[in-house]
C-alpha positions in Angstrom: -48.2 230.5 -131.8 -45.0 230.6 -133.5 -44.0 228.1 -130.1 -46.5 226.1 -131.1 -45.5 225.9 -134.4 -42.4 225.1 -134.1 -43.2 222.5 -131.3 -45.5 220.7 -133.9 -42.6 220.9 -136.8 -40.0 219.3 -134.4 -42.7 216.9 -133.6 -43.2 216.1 -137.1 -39.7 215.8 -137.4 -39.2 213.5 -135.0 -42.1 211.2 -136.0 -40.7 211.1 -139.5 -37.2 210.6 -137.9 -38.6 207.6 -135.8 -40.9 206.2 -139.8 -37.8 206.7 -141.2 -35.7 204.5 -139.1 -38.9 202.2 -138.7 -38.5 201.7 -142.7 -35.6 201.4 -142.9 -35.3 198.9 -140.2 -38.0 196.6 -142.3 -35.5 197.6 -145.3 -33.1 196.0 -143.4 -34.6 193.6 -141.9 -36.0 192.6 -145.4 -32.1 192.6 -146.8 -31.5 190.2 -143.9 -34.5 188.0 -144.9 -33.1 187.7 -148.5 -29.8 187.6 -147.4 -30.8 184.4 -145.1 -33.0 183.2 -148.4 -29.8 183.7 -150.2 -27.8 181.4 -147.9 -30.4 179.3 -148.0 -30.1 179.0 -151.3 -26.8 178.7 -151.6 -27.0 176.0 -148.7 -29.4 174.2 -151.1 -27.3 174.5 -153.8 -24.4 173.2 -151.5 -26.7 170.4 -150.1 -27.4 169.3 -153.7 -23.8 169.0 -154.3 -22.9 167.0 -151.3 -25.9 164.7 -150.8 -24.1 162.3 -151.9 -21.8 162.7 -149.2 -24.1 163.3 -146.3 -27.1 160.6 -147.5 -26.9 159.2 -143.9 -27.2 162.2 -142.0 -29.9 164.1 -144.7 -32.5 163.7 -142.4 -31.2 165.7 -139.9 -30.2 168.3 -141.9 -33.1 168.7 -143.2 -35.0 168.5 -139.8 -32.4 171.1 -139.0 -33.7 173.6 -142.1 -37.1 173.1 -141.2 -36.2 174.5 -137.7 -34.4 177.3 -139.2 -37.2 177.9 -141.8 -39.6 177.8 -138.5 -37.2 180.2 -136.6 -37.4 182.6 -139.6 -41.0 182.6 -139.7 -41.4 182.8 -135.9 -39.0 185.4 -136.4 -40.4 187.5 -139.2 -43.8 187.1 -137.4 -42.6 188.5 -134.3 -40.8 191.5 -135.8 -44.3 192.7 -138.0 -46.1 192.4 -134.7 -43.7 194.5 -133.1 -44.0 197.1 -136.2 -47.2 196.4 -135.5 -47.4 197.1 -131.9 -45.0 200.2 -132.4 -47.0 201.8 -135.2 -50.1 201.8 -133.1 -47.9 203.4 -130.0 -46.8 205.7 -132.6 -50.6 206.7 -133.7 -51.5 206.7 -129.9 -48.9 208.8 -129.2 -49.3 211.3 -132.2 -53.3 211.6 -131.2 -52.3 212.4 -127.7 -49.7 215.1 -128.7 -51.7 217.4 -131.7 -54.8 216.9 -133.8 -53.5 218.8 -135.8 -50.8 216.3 -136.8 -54.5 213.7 -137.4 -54.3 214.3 -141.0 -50.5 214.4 -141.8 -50.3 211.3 -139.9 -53.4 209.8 -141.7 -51.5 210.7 -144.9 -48.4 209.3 -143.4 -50.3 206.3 -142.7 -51.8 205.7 -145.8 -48.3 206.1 -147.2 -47.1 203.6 -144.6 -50.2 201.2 -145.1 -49.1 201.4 -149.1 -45.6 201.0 -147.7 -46.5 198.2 -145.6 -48.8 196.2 -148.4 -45.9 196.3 -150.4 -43.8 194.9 -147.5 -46.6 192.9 -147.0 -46.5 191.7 -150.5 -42.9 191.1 -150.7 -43.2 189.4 -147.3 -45.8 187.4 -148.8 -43.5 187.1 -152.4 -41.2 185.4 -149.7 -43.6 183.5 -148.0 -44.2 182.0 -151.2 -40.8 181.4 -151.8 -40.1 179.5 -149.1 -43.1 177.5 -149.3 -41.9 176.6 -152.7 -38.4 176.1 -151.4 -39.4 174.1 -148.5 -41.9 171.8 -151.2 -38.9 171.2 -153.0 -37.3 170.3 -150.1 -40.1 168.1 -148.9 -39.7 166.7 -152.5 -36.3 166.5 -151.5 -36.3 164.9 -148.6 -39.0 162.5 -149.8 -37.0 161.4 -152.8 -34.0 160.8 -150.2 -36.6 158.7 -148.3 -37.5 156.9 -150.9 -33.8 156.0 -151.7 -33.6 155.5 -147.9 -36.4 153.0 -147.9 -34.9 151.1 -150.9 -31.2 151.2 -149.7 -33.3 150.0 -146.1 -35.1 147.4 -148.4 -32.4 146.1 -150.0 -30.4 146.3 -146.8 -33.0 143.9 -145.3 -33.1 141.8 -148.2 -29.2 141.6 -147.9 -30.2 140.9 -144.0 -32.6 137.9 -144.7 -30.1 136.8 -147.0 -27.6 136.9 -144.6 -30.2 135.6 -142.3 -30.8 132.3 -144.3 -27.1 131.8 -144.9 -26.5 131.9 -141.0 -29.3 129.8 -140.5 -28.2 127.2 -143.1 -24.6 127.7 -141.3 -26.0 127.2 -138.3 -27.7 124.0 -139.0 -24.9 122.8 -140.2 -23.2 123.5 -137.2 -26.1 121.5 -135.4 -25.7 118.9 -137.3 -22.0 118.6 -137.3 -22.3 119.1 -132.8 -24.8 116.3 -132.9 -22.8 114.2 -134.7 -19.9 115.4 -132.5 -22.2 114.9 -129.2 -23.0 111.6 -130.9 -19.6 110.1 -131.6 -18.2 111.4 -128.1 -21.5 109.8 -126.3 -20.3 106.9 -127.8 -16.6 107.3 -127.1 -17.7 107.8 -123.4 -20.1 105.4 -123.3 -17.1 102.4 -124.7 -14.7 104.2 -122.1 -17.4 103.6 -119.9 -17.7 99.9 -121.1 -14.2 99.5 -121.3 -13.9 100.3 -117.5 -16.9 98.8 -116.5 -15.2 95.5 -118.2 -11.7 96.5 -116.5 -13.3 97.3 -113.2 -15.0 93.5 -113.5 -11.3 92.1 -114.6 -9.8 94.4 -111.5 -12.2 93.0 -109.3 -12.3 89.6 -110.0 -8.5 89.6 -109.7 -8.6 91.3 -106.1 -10.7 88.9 -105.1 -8.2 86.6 -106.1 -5.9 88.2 -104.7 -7.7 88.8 -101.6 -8.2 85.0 -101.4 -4.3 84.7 -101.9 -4.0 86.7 -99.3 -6.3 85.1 -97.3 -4.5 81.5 -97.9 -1.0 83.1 -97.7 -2.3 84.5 -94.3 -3.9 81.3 -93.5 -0.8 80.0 -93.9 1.5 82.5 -92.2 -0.9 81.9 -89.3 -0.4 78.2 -89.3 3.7 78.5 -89.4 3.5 81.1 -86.6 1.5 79.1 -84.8 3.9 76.3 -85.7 7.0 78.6 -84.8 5.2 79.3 -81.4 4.7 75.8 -80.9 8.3 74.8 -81.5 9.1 77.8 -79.5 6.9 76.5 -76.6 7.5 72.7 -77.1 10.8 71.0 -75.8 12.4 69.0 -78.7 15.3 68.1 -76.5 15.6 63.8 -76.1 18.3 62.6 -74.3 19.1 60.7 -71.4 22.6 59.3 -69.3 22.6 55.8 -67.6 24.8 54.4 -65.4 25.4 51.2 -63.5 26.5 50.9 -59.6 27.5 47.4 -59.2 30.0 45.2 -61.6 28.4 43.4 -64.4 29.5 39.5 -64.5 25.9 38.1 -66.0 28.0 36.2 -68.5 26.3 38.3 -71.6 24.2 37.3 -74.4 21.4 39.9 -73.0 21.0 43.4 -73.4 23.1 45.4 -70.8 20.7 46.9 -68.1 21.4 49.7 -65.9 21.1 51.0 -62.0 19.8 54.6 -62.8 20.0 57.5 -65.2 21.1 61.1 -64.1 18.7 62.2 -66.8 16.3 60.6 -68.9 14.4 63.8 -70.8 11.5 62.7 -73.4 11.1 59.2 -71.3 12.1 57.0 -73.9 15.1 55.0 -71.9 13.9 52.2 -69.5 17.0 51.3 -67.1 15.4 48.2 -65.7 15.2 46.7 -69.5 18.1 48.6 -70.9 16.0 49.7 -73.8 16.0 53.2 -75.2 12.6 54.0 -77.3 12.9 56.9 -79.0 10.2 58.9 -78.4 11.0 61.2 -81.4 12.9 60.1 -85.2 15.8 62.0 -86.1 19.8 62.1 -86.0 21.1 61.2 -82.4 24.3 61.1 -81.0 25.2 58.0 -78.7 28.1 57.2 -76.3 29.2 54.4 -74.3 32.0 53.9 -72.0 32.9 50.9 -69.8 35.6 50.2 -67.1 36.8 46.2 -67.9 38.0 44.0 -65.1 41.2 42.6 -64.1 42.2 40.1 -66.5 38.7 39.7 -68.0 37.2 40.6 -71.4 34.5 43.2 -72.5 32.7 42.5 -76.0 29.6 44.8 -76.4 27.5 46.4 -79.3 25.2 49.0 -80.0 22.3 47.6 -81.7 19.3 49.0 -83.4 16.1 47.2 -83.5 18.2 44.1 -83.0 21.3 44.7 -85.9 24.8 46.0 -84.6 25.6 49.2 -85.5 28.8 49.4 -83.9 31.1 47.4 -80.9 33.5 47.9 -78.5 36.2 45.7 -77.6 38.6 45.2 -74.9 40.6 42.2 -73.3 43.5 42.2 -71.2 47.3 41.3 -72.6 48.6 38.7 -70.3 51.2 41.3 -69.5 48.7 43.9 -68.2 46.9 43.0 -65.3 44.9 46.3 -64.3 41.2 47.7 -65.5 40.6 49.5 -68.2 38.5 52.1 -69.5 36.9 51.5 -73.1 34.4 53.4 -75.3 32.4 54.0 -78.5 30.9 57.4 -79.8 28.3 57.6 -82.8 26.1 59.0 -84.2 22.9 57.8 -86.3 19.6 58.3 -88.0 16.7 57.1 -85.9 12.7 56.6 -86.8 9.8 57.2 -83.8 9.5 53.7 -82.4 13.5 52.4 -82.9 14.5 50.6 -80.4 18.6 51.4 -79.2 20.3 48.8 -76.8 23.5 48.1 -75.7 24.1 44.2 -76.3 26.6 42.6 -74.3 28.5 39.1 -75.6 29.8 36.1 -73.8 32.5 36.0 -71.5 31.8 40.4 -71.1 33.0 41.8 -67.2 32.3 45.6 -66.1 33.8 47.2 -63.1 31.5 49.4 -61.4 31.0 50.4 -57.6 28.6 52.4 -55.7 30.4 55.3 -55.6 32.3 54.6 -59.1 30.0 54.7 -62.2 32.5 53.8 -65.2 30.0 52.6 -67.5 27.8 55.0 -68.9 25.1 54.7 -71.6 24.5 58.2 -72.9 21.8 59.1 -75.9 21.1 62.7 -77.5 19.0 63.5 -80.1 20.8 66.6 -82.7 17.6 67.2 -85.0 14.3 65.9 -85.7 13.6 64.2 -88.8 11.3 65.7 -91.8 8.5 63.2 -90.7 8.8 64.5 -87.5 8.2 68.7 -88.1 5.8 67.4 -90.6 3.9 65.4 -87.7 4.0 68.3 -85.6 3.2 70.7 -88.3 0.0 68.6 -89.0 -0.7 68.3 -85.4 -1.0 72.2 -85.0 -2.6 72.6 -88.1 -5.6 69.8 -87.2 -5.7 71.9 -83.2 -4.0 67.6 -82.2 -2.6 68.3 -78.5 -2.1 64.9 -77.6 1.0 63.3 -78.4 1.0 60.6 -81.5 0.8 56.8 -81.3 4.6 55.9 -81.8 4.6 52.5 -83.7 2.4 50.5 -81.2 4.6 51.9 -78.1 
């Protein structure tokens, strides 16, 4: 019995032990609560200070105290239902162990049920507070919202402001890159006028020049062609008579001749002593004779029937033995001219078959102006033939 007894005393013991620590726990846990309401407090009291400060980030702190405040009450919640939840252990337990211990503990739990309305009540006392705390936030928050939403309507009103102002500006801008589209449009389109107009100039004068060139080519064709011809053509007159026998006709005739070692250009006739020049320009002529014994030469180079120049030779009557005698010039001859030798009264030549002393040579030095310009022309007009000389 006694056992028993003091089984049920230890029990009590240790139940009170374990309501003891249970209360007190709530005690504590009820400091903390109004410790954390005290911070909060003193948070608001802080946040009231500095809102000034922190306007831009209010919302999230305030979205940060609601969490807390959730926490606490999620919190608080969880911690009654686990008084809760170890109170009813505790009666479970205490029915299990004695019956006797039914009434203490319903005493006990009457006092804990007064115990816990009162906790209850504070709990609720707090509840209350923070409701109240957390209106005055709301009211807070919402006046901060409300400055928000003017600060963000005056913002925008600063915006469409701005807005207008940067649309005016940019206007502006349109207008003044229209205007500057417009005046280099028009500086293009000159520049494009301008070498439109030089282009024109430019080609009008290479066609021009083209046709210069064409000419001067033209031209160039026709001298080479004229070069080629001179190159190609003989220009070289000249020819060399000679006589085989002695001339004692008695003169007053043109001197004729037996043969010519050359006669190029066929102007000389031997038989009729008569040189046609086939060509005008500067020629050289020479004549020499051999005179008889004792007898008299008297000759003269004559152009289209004037002199031009003579030779002259007669014996002394001390000198009894031939002679040779000679004239060398040199003149300007036209196509057609005719060039003799003319021989005077009383005139005597020695010459033999195998002795030719008198000699009629003719050379023709250069053509005459008329004469490249004939030929000139003659290329030029595709003339082949050789031109009417004079008549001849």
């Amino acid at each position: 019995m006694d056992s028993d007894l003091n089984a049920t005393f230890d029990a009590c013991n240790t139940f009170n032990n374990k309501l003891k620590d249970t209360l007190q726990g709530l005690i504590g846990a009820n400091n903390d609560r109004k410790s954390e309401i005290d911070a909060l407090r003193n948070d608001h009291d802080q946040l009231r200070k500095d809102h000034d400060s922190f306007v831009t980030s209010m919302e999230r702190e305030n979205d940060l105290r609601k969490n807390e405040i959730k926490s606490l009450e999620e919190k608080t919640g969880k911690e009654n239902q686990a008084r809760i939840t170890d109170i009813a252990k505790l009666d479970g337990k205490l029915d299990t162990e004695n019956n006797a211990r039914k009434e203490e503990i319903k005493n006990l739990d009457s006092w804990a049920k007064g115990e816990n309305d009162a906790r209850k009540t504070e709990i609720a006392n707090l509840d209350n507070f923070a409701h109240s705390e957390n209106d005055a936030r709301k009211a807070e928050i919402a006046a901060l919202d409300n400055f928000a939403k003017t600060e963000n309507d005056g913002r925008k009103s600063d915006i469409a402001s701005l807005n207008q102002r940067l649309e005016a500006e940019q206007n502006a801008r349109d207008s003044e890159d229209k205007a500057i589209n417009d005046r280099i449009s028009k500086e293009i389109s000159d520049r494009e006028t301008a070498n439109n107009e030089l282009q024109a100039r430019m080609d009008s004068h290479n066609e021009d020049r083209q046709r210069d060139i064409e000419d001067l080519r033209t031209r160039m064709m026709k001298e080479n062609e004229f070069l080629r011809s001179l190159a190609n053509k003989s220009l070289g007159v000249y020819f060399d008579a000679y006589r085989s026998k002695a001339y004692d006709g008695g003169g007053e005739e043109n001197l004729t001749f037996n043969g010519t070692y050359c006669n190029n250009g066929g102007g000389f006739d031997a038989d009729t002593g008569i040189f046609t020049a086939p060509v005008g320009g500067t020629y050289l002529f020479m004549f020499h004779i051999a005179t008889h014994d004792n007898k008299k030469a008297l000759l003269s180079i004559r152009k289209n029937g004037e002199e031009i120049a003579s030779i002259f030779d007669q014996n002394h009557k001390d000198n009894h033995k031939n002679s040779m005698a000679g004239q060398t010039i040199i003149m300007n001859v036209e196509r057609g001219d005719e060039i003799v030798v003319y021989a005077y009264t009383g005139t005597w030549l020695a010459d033999f078959p195998m002795n030719h002393y008198t000699h009629w040579v003719g050379l023709l030095l250069k053509p005459n102006e008329n004469e490249s310009n004939l030929l000139r022309k003659q290329i030029e007009e595709g003339v082949s033939e050789e031109p009417v000389m004079n008549g001849h």
